[in-house]
C-alpha positions as CSV (number, residue, x, y, z in Angstrom):
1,X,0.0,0.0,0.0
2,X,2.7,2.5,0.9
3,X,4.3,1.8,-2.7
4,X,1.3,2.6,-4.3
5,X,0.7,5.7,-2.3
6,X,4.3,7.1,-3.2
7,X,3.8,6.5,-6.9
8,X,0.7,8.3,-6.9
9,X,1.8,11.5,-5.3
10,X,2.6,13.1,-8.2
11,X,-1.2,12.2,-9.8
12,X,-2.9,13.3,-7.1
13,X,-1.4,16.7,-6.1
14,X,-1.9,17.5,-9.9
15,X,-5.4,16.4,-9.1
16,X,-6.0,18.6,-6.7
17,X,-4.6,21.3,-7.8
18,X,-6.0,21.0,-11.1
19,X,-9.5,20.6,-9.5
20,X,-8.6,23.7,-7.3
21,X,-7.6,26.1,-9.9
22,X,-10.6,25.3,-12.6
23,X,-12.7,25.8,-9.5
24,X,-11.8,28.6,-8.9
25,X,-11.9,30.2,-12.5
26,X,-15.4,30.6,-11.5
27,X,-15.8,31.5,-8.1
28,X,-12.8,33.3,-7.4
29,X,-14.6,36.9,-6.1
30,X,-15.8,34.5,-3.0
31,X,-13.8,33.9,0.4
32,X,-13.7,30.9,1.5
33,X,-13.4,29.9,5.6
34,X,-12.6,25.7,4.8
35,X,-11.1,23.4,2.6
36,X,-12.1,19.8,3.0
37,X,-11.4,16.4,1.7
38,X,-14.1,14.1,2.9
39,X,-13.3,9.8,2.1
40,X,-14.5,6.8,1.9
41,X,-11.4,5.5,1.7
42,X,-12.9,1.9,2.2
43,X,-15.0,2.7,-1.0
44,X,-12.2,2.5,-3.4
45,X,-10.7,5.1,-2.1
46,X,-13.2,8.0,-2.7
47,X,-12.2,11.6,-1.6
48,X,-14.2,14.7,-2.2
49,X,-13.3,17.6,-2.6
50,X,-15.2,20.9,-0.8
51,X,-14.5,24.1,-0.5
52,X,-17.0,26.4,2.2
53,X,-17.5,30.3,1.5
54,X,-17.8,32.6,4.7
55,X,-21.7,33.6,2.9
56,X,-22.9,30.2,2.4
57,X,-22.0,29.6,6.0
58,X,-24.1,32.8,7.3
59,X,-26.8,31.4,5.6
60,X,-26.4,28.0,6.9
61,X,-26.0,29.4,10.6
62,X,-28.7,32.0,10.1
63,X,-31.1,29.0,9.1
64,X,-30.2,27.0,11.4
65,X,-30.5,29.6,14.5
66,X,-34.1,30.2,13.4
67,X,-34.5,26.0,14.0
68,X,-33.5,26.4,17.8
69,X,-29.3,25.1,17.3
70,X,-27.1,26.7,19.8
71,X,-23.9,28.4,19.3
72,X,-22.0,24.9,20.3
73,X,-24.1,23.0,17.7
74,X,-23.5,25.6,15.0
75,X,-19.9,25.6,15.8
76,X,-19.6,21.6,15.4
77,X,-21.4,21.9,11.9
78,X,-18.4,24.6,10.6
79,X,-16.4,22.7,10.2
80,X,-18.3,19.2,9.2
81,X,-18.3,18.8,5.7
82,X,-20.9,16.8,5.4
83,X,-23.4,19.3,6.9
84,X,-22.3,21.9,4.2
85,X,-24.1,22.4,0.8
86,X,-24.0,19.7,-1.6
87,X,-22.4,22.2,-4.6
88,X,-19.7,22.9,-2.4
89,X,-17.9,19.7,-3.8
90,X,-16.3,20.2,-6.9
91,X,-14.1,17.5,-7.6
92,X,-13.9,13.8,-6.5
93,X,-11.5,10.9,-6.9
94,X,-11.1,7.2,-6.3
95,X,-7.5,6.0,-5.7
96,X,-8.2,2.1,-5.7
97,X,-10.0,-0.2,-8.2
98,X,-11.1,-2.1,-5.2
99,X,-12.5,-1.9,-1.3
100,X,-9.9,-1.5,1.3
101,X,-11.2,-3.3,4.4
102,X,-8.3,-3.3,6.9
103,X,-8.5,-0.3,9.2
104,X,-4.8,0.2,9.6
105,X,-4.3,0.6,5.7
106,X,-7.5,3.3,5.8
107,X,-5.4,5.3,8.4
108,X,-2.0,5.3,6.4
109,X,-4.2,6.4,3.0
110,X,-6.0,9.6,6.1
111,X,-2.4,10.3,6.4
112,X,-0.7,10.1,3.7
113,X,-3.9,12.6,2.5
114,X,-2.8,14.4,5.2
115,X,0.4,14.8,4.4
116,X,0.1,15.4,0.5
117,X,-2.6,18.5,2.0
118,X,0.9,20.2,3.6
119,X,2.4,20.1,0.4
120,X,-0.5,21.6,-0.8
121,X,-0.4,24.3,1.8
122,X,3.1,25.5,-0.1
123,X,1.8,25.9,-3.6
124,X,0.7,28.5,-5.7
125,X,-1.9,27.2,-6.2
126,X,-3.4,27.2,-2.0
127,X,-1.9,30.9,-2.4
128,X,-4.9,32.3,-5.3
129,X,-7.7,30.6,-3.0
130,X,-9.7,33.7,-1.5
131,X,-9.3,32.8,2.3
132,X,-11.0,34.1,5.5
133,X,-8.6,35.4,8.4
134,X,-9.6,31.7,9.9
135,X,-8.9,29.4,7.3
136,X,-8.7,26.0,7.9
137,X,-7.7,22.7,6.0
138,X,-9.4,19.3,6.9
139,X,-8.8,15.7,6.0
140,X,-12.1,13.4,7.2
141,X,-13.1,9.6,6.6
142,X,-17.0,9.4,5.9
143,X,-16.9,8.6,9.2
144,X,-15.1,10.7,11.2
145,X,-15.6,14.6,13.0
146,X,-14.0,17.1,11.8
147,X,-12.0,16.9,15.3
148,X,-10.5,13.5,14.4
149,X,-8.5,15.8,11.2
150,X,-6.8,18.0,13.6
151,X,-6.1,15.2,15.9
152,X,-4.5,13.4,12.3
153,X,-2.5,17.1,11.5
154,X,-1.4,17.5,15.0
155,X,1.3,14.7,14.1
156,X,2.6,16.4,11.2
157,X,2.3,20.4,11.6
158,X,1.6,22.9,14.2
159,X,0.3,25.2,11.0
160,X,-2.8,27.0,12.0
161,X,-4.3,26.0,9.1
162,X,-5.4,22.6,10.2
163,X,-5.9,23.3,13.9
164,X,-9.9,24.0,14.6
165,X,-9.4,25.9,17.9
């Protein structure tokens, strides 16, 4: 597994930063707050990619105030992908041709994702993306809070970027 993941580096950082840039060839006058790649890494390796804007959010948390959520609830939702809009994914990808089962090999792919989102961090490419003062970067299986990402960075970096608090 590790072999494979080192021969595809190269493919997927070109993916994602293709998928980034033609993204943002049409929606580059909005800020964004949060980057994400949600998995299913079990599912052939499936990773979406999302990207939040700071006025979708509003909308979201002014909608979701009128239902009764409190600040704590709206807070967990920020940063939990899979609460956000569907249109906010604009790219996806499956690394495998198969199921990967063993739960040791899903957490090598959640960090070597991890790891290949610090290289993205240094590109040109991270640099155009309209940010919020508060932007953050998040790695999550389909499974997983968004609290279990900065738990994964907080091996690798102490960049700002993937620490929620």
């Amino acid at each position: 597994m590790e072999n494979f993941l080192e021969k595809q580096q190269a493919f997927f950082f070109n993916f994602l930063t293709d998928s980034i840039d033609n993204f943002l060839l049409d929606h580059s006058d909005e800020t964004y707050y949060a980057f994400a790649l949600v998995c299913n890494i079990h599912e052939e390796g499936e990773i979406n990619v999302y990207l939040n804007t700071v006025e979708l959010w509003q909308d979201t948390t002014d909608y979701y105030a009128t239902k009764g959520y409190t600040d704590q609830q709206l807070q967990e939702m920020k940063y939990n992908a899979k609460d956000w809009d569907e249109d906010q994914q604009f790219a996806s990808l499956h690394l495998f041709d198969d199921w990967v089962e063993d739960p040791q090999a899903i957490e090598m792919v959640l960090e070597w994702i991890s790891q290949q989102l610090i290289l993205l961090v240094d590109s040109d490419t991270f640099e155009r993306i309209p940010k919020a003062a508060d932007f953050k970067v998040l790695v999550c299986d389909h499974d997983e809070e968004a609290a279990d990402s900065q738990e994964r960075f907080e091996k690798l970096t102490t960049s700002d970027y993937f620490q929620l608090n």
